[in-house]
N, C-alpha and C positions, 0 to 999 in steps of 0.2 A: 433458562435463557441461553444455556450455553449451544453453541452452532447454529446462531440465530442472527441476523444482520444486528441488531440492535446489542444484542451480546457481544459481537463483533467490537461496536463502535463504542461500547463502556470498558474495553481490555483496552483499546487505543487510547482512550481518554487516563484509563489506571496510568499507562506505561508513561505516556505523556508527564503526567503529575509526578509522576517516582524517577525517571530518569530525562525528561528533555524533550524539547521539539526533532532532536534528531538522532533517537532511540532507533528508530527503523534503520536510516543511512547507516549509524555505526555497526548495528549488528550485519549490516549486509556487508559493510566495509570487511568486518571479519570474518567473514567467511569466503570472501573474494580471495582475504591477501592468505588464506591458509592452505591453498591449492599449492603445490609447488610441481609437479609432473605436468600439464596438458594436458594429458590426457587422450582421447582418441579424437579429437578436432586439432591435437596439436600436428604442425608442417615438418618439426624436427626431427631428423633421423634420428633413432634412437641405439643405444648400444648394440640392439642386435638388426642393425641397418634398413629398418623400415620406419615409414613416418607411423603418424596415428590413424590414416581411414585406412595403410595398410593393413596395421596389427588388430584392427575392430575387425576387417574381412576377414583373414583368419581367425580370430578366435570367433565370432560368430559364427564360421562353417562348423569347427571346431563342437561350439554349441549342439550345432542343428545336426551333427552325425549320432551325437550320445544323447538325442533327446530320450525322454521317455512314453512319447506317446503312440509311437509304431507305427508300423505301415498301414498307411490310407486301403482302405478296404471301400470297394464299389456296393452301389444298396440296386442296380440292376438288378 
């Protein structure tokens, strides 16, 4: 039954029974407050003077120059 809606809805009823009607809200609460950086949606300059969609632009070029999958080859 596991990965199964009904599977699904007897692990909610378990968690329910074993820790509370607000078993979900807390574990989400902890995982919210465990962030401390922003991340690449953060506005804040960062030590090395760019926000986060700056430092994601770069390291994503960054990414896409050392991929591994090579140059696009035409099937002409």
């Amino acid at each position: 039954m596991a990965g199964t809606i009904e599977g699904g809805r007897k692990a909610r009823d378990t968690n329910y029974a074993k820790f509370g009607k607000n078993f979900y809200r807390n574990i989400g609460r902890k995982g919210g407050n465990n962030g401390r950086t922003g991340g690449f949606a953060s506005d804040k300059v960062g030590k090395d003077g760019l926000t986060g969609r700056e430092r994601a632009k770069l390291v994503g070029a960054k990414g896409g120059r050392i991929s591994k999958r090579g140059v696009a080859k035409c099937s002409a």
